[in-house]
PDBQT receptor file of N, H, CA, C and O in Angstrom, charges set to zero:
ATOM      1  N   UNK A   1       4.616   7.765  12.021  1.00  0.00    +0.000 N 
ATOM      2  CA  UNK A   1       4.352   9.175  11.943  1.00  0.00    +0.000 C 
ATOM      3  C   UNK A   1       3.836   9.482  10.539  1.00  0.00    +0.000 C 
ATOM      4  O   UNK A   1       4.274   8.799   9.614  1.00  0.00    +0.000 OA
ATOM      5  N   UNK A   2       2.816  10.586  10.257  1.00  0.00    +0.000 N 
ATOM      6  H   UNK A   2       2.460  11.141  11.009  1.00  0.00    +0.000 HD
ATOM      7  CA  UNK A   2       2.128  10.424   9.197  1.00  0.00    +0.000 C 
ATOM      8  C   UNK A   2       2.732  12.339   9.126  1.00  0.00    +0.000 C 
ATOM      9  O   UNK A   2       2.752  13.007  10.160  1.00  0.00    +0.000 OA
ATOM     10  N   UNK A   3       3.093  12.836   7.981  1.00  0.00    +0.000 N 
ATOM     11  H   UNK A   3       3.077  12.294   7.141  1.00  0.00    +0.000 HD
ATOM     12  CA  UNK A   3       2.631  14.157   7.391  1.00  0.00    +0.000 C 
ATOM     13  C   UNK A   3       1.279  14.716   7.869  1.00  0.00    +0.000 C 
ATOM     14  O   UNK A   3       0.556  13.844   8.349  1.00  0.00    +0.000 OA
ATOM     15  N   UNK A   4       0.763  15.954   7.856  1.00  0.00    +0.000 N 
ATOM     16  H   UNK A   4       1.350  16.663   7.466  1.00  0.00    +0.000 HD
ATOM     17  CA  UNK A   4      -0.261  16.649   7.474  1.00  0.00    +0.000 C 
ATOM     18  C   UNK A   4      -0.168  16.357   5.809  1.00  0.00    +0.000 C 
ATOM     19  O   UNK A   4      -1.320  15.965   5.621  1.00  0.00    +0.000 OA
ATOM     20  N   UNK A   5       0.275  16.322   4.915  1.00  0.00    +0.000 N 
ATOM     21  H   UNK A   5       1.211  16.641   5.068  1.00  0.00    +0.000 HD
ATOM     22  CA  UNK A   5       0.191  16.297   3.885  1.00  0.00    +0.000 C 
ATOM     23  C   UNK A   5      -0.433  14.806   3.534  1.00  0.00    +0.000 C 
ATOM     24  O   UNK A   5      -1.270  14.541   2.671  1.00  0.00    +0.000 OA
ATOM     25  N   UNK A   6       0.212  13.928   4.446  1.00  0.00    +0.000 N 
ATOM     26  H   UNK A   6       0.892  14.144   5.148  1.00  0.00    +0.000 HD
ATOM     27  CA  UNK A   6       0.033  12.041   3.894  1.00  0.00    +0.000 C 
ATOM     28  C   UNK A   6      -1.630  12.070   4.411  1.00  0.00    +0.000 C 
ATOM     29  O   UNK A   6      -2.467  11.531   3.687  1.00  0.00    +0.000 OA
ATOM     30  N   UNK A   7      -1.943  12.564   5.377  1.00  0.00    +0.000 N 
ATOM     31  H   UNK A   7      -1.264  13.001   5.965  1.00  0.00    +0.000 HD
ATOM     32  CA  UNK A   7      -2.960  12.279   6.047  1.00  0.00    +0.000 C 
ATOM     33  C   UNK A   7      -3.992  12.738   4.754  1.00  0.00    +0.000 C 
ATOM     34  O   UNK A   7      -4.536  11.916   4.015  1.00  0.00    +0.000 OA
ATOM     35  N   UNK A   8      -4.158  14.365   4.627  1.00  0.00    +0.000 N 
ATOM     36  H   UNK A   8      -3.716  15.032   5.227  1.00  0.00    +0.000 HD
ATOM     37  CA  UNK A   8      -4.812  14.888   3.545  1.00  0.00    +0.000 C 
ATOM     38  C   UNK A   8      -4.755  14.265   2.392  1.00  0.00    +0.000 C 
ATOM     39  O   UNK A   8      -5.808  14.364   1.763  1.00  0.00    +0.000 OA
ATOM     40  N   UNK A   9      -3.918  13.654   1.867  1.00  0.00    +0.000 N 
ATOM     41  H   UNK A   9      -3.063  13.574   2.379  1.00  0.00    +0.000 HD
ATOM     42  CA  UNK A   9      -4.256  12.265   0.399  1.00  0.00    +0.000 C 
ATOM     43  C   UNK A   9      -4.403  11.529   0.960  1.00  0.00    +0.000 C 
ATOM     44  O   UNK A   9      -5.251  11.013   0.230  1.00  0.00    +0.000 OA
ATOM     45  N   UNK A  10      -4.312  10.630   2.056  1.00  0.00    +0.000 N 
ATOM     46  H   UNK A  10      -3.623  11.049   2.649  1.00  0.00    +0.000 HD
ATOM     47  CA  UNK A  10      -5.351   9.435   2.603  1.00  0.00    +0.000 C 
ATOM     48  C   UNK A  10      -7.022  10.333   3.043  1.00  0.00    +0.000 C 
ATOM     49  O   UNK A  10      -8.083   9.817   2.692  1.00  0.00    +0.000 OA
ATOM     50  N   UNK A  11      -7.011  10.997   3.429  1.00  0.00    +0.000 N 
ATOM     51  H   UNK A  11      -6.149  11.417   3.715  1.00  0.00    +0.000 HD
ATOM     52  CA  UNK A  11      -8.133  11.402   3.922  1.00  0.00    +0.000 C 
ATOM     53  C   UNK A  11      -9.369  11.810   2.839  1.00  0.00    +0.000 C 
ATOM     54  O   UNK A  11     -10.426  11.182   2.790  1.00  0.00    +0.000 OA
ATOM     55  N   UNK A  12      -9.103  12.775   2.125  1.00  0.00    +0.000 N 
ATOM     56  H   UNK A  12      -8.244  13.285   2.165  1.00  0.00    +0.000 HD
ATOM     57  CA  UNK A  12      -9.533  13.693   1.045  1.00  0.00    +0.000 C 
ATOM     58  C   UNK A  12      -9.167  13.358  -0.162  1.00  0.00    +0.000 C 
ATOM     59  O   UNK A  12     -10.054  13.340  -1.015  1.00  0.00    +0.000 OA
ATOM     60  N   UNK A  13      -8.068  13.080  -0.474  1.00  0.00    +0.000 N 
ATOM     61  H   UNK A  13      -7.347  13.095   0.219  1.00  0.00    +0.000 HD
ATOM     62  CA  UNK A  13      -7.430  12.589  -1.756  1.00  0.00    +0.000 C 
ATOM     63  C   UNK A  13      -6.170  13.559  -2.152  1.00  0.00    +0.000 C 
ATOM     64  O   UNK A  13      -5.854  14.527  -1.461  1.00  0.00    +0.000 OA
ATOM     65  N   UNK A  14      -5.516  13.189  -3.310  1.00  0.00    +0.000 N 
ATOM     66  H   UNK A  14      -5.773  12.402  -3.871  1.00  0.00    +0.000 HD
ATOM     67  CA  UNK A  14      -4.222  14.324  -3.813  1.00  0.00    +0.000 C 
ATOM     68  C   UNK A  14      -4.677  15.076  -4.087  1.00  0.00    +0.000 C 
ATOM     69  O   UNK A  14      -3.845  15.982  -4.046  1.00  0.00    +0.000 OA
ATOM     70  N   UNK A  15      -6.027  15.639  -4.562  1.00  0.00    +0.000 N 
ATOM     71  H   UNK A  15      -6.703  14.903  -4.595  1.00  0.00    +0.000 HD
ATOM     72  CA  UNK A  15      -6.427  17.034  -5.569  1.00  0.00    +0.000 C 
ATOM     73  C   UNK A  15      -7.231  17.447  -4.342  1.00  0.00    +0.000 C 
ATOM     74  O   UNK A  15      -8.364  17.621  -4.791  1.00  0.00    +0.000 OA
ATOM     75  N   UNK A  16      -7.248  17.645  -3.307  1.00  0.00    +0.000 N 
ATOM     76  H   UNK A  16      -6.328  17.504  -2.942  1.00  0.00    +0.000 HD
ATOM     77  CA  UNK A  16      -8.040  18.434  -2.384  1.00  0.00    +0.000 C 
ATOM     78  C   UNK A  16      -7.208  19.533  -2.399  1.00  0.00    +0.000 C 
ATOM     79  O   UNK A  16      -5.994  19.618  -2.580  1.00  0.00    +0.000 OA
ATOM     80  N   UNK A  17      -8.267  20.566  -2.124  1.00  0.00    +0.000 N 
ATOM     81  H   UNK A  17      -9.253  20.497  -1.976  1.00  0.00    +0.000 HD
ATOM     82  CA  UNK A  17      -7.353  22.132  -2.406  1.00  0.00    +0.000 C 
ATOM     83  C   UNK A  17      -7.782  22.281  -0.987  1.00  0.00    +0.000 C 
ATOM     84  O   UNK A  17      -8.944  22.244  -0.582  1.00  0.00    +0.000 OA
ATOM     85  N   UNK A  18      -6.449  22.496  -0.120  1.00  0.00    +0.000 N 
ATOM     86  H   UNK A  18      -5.505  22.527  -0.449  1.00  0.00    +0.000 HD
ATOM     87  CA  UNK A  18      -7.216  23.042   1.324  1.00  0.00    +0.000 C 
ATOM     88  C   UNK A  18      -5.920  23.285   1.930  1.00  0.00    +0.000 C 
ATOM     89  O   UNK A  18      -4.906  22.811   1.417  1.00  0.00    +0.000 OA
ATOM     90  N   UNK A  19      -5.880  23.988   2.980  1.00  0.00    +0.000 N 
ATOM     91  H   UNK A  19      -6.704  24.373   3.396  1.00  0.00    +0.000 HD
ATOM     92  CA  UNK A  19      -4.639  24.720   3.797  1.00  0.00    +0.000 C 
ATOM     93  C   UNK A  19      -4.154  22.802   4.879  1.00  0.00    +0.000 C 
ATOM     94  O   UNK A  19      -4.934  21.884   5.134  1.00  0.00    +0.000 OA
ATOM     95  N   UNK A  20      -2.916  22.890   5.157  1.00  0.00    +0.000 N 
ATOM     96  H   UNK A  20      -2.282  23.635   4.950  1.00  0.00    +0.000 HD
ATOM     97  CA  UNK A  20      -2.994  21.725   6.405  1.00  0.00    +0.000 C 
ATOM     98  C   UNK A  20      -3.962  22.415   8.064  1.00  0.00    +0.000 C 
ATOM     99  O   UNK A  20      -4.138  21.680   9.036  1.00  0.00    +0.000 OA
ATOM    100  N   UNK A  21      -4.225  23.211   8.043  1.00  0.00    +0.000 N 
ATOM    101  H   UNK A  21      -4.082  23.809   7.254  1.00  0.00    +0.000 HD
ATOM    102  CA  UNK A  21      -4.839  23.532   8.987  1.00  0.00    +0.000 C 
ATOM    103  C   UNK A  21      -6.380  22.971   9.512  1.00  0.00    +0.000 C 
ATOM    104  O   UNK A  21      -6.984  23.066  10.580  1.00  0.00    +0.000 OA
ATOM    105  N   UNK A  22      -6.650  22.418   8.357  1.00  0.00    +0.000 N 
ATOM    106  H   UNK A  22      -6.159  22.342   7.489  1.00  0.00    +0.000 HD
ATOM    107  CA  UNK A  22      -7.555  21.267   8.068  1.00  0.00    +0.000 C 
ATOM    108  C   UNK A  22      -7.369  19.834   9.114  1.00  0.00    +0.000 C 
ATOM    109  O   UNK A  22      -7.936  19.294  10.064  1.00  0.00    +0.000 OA
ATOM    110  N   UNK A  23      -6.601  19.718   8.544  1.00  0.00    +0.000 N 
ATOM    111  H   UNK A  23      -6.141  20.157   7.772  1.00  0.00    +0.000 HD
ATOM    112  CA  UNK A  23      -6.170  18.475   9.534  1.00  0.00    +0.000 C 
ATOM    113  C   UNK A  23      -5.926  18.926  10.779  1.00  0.00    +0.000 C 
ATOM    114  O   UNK A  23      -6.331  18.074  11.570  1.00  0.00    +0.000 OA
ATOM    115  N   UNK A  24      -5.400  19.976  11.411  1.00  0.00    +0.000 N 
ATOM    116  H   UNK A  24      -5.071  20.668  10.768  1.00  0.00    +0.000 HD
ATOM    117  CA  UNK A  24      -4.945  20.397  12.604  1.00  0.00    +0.000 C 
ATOM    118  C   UNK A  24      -6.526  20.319  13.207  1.00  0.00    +0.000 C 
ATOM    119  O   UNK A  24      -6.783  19.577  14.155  1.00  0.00    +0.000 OA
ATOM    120  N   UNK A  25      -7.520  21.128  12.585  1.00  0.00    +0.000 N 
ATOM    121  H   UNK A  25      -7.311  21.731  11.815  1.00  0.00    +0.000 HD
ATOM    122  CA  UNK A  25      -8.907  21.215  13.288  1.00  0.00    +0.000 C 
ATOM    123  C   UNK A  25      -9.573  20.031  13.805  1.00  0.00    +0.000 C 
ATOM    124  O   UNK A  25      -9.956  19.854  14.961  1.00  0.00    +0.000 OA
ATOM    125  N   UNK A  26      -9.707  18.909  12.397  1.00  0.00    +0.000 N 
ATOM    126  H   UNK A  26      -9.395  19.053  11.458  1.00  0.00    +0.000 HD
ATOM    127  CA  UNK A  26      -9.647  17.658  12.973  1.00  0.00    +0.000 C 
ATOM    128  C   UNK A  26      -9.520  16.477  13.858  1.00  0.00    +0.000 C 
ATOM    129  O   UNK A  26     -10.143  15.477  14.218  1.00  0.00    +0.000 OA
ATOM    130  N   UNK A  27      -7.932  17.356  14.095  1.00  0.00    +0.000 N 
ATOM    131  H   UNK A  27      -7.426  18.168  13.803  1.00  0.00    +0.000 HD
ATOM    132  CA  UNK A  27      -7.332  16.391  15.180  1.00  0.00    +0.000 C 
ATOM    133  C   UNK A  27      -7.639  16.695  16.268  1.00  0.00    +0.000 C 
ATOM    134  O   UNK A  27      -7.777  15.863  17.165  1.00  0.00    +0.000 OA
ATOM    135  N   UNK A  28      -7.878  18.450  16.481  1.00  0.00    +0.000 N 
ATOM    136  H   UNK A  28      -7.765  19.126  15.753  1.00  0.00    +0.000 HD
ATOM    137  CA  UNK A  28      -8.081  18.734  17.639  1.00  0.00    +0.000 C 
ATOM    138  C   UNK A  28      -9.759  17.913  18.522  1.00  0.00    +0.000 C 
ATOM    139  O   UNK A  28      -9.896  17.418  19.641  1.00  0.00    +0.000 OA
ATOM    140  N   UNK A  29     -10.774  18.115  17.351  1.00  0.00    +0.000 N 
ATOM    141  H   UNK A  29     -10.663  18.517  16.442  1.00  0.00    +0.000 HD
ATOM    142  CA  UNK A  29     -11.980  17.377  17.456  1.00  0.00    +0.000 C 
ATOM    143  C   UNK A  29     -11.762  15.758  17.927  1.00  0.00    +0.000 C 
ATOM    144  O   UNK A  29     -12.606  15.245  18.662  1.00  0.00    +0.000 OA
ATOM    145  N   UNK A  30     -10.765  15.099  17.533  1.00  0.00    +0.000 N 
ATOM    146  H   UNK A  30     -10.079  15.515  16.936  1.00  0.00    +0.000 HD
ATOM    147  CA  UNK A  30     -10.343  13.916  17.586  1.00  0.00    +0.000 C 
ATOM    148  C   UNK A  30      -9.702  14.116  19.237  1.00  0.00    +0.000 C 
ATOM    149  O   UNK A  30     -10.610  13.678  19.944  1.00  0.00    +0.000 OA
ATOM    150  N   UNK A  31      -8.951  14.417  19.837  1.00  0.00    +0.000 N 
ATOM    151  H   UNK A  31      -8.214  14.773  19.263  1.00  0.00    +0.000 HD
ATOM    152  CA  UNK A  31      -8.641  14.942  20.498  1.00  0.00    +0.000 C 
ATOM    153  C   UNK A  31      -9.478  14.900  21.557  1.00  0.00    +0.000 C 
ATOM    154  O   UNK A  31      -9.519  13.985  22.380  1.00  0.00    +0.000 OA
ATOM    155  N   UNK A  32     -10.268  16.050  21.552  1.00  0.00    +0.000 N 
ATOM    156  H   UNK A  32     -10.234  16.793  20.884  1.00  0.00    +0.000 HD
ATOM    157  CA  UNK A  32     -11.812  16.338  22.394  1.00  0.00    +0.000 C 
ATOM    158  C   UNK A  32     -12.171  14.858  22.819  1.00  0.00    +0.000 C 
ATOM    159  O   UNK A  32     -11.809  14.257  23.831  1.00  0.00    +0.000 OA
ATOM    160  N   UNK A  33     -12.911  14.463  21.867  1.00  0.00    +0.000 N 
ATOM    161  H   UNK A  33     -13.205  14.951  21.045  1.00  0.00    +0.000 HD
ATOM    162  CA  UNK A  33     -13.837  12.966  21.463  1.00  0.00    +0.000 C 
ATOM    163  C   UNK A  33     -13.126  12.235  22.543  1.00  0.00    +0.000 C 
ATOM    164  O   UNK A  33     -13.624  11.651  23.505  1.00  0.00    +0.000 OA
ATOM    165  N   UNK A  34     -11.424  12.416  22.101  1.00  0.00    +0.000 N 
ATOM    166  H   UNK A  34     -11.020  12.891  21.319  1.00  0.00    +0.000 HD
ATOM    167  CA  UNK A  34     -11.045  11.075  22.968  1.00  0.00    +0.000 C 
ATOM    168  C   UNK A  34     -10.948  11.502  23.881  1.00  0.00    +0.000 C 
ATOM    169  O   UNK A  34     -10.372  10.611  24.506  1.00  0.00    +0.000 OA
ATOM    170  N   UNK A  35     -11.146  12.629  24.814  1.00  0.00    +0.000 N 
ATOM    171  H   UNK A  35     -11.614  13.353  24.306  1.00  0.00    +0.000 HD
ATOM    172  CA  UNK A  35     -10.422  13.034  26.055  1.00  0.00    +0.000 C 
ATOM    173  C   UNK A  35      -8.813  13.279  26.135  1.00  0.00    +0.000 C 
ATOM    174  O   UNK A  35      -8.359  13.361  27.276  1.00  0.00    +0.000 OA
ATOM    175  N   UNK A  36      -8.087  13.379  25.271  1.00  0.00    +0.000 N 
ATOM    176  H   UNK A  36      -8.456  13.313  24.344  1.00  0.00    +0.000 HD
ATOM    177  CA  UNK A  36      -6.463  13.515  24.720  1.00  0.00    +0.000 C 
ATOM    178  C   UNK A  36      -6.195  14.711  25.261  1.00  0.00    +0.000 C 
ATOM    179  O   UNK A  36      -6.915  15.659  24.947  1.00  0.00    +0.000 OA
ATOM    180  N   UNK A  37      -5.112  14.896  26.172  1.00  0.00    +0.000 N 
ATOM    181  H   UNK A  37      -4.526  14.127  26.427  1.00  0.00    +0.000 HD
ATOM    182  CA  UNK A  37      -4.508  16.227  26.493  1.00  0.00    +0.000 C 
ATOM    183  C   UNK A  37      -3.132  16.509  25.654  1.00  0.00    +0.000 C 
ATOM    184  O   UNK A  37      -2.090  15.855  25.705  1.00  0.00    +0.000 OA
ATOM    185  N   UNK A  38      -3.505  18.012  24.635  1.00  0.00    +0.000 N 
ATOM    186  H   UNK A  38      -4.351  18.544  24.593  1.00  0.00    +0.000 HD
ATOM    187  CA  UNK A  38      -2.249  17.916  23.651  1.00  0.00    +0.000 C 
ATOM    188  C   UNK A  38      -1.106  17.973  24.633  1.00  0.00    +0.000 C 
ATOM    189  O   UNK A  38      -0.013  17.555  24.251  1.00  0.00    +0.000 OA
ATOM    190  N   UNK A  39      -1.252  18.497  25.994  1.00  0.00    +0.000 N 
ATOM    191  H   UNK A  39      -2.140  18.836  26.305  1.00  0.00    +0.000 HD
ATOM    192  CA  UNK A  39       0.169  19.102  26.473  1.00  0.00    +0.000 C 
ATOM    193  C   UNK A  39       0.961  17.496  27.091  1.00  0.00    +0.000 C 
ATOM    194  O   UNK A  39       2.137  17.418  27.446  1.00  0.00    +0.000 OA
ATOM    195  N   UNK A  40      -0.105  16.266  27.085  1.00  0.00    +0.000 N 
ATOM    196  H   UNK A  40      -1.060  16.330  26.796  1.00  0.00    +0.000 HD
ATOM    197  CA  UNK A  40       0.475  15.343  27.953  1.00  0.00    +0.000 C 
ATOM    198  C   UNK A  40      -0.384  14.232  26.835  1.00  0.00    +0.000 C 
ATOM    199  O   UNK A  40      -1.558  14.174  27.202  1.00  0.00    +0.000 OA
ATOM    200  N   UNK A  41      -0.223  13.666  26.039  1.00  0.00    +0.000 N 
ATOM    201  H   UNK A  41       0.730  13.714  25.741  1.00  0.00    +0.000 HD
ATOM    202  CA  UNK A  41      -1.121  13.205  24.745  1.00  0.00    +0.000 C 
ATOM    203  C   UNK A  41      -0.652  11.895  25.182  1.00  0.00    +0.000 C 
ATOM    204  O   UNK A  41       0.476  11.535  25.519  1.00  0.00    +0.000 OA
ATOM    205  N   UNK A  42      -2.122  11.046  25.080  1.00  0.00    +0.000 N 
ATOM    206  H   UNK A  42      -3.038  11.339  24.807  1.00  0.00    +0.000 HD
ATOM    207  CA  UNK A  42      -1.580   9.385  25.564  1.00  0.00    +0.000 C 
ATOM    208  C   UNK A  42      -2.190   8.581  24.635  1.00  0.00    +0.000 C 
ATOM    209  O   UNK A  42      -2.254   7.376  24.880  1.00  0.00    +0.000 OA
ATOM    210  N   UNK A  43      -3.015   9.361  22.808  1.00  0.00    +0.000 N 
ATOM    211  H   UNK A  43      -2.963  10.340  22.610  1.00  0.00    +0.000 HD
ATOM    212  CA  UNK A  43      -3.161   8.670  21.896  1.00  0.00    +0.000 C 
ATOM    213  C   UNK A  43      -2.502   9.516  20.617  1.00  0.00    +0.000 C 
ATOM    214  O   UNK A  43      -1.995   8.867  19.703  1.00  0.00    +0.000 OA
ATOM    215  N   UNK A  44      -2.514  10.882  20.568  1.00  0.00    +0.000 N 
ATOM    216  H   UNK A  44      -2.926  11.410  21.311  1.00  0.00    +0.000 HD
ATOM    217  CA  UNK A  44      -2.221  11.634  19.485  1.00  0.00    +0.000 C 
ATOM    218  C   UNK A  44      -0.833  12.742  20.140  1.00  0.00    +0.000 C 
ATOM    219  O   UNK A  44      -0.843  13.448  21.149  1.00  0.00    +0.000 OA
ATOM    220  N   UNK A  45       0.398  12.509  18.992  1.00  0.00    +0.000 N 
ATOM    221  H   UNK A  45       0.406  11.935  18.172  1.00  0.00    +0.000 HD
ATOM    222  CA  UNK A  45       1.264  13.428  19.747  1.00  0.00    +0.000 C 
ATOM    223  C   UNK A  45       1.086  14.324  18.415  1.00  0.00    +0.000 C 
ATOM    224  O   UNK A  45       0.639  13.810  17.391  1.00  0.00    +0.000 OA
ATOM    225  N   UNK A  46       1.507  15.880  18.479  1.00  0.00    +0.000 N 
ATOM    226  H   UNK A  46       1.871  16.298  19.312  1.00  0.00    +0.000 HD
ATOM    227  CA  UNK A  46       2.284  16.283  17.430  1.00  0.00    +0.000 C 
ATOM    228  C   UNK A  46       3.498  16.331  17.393  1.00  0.00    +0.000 C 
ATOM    229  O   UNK A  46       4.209  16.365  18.397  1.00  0.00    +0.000 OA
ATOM    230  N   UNK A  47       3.963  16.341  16.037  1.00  0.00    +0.000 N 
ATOM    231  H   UNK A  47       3.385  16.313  15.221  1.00  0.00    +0.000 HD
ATOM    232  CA  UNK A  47       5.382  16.518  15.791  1.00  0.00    +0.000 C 
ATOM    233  C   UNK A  47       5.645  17.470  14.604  1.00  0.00    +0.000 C 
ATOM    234  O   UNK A  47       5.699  17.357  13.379  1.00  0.00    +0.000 OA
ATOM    235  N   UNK A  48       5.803  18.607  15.647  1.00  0.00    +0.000 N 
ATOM    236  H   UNK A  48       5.759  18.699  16.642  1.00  0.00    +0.000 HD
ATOM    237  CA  UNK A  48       6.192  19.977  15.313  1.00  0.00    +0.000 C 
ATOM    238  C   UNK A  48       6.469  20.142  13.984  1.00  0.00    +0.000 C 
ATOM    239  O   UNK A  48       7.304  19.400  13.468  1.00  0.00    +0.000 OA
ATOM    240  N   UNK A  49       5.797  21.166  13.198  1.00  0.00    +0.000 N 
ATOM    241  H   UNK A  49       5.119  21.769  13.617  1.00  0.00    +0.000 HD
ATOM    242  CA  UNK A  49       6.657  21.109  11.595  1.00  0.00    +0.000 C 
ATOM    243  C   UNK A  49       6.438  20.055  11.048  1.00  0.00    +0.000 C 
ATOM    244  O   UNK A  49       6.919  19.926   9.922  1.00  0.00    +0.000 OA
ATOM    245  N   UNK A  50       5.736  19.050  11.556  1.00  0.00    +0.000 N 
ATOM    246  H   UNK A  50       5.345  19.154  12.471  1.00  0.00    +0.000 HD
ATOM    247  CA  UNK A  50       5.899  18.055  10.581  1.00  0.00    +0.000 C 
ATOM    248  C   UNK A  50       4.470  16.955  10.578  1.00  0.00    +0.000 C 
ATOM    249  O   UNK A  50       4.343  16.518   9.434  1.00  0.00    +0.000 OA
ATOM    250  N   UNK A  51       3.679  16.549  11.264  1.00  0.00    +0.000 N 
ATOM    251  H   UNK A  51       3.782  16.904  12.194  1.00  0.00    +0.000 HD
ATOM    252  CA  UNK A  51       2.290  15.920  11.151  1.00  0.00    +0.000 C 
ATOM    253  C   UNK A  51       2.221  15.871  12.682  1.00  0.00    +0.000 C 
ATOM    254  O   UNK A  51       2.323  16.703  13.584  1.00  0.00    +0.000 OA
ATOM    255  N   UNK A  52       1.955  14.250  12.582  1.00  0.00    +0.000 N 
ATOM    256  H   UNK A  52       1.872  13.574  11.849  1.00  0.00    +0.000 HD
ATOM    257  CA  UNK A  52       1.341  13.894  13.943  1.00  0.00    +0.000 C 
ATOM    258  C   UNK A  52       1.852  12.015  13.736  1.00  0.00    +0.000 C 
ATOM    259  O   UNK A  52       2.020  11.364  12.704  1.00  0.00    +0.000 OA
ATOM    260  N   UNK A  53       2.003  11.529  15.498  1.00  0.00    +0.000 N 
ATOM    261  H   UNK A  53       1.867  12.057  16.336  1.00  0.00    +0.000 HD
ATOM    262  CA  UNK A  53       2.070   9.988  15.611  1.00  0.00    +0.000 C 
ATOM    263  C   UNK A  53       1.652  10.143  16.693  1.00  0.00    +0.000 C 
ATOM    264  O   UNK A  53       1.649  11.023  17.554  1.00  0.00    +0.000 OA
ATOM    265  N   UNK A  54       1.076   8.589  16.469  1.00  0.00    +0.000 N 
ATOM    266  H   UNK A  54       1.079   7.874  15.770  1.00  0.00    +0.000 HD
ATOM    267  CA  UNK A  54       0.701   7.653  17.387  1.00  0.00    +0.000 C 
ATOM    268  C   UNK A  54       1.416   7.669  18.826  1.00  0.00    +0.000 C 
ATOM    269  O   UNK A  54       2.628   7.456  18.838  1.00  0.00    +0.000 OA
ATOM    270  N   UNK A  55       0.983   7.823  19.616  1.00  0.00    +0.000 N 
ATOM    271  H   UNK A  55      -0.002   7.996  19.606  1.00  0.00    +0.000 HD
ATOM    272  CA  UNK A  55       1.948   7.787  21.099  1.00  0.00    +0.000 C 
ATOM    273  C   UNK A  55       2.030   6.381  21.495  1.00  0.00    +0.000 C 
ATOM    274  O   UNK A  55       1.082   5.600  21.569  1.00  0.00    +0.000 OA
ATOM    275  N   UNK A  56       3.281   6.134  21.745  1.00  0.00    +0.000 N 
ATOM    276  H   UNK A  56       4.052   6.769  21.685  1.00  0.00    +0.000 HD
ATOM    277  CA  UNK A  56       3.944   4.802  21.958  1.00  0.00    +0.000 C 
ATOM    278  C   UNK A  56       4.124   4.633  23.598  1.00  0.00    +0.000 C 
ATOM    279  O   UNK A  56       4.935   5.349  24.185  1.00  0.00    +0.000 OA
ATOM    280  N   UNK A  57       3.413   3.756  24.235  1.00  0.00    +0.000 N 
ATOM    281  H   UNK A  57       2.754   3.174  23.759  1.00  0.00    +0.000 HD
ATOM    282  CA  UNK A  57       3.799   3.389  25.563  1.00  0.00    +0.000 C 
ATOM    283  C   UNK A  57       4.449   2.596  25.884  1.00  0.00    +0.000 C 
ATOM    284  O   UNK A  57       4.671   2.426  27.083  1.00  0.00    +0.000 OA
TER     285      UNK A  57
């Protein structure tokens, strides 16, 4: 499980000035691309309050 925050310094770096909502837009695009349904997610889950993981089968 990664932060919105871990992702944004892997992604952008530590000094990016930007809201986490950034990443939320992202993912959702990521999401799309893959065909991923957030309500039933079989590559990207969120975890509420806190980033996003990998869905484990």
């Amino acid at each position: 499980m990664l932060t919105r925050q871990e992702l944004m310094d892997a992604v952008w770096g530590e000094h990016y000035f930007g809201g986490s909502n950034t990443v939320d837009v992202h993912m959702k695009s990521l999401r799309h691309k893959l065909g991923d349904n957030p309500r039933e997610p079989q590559y990207i889950a969120t975890v509420r309050g806190v980033g996003y993981r990998i869905v484990d089968k």
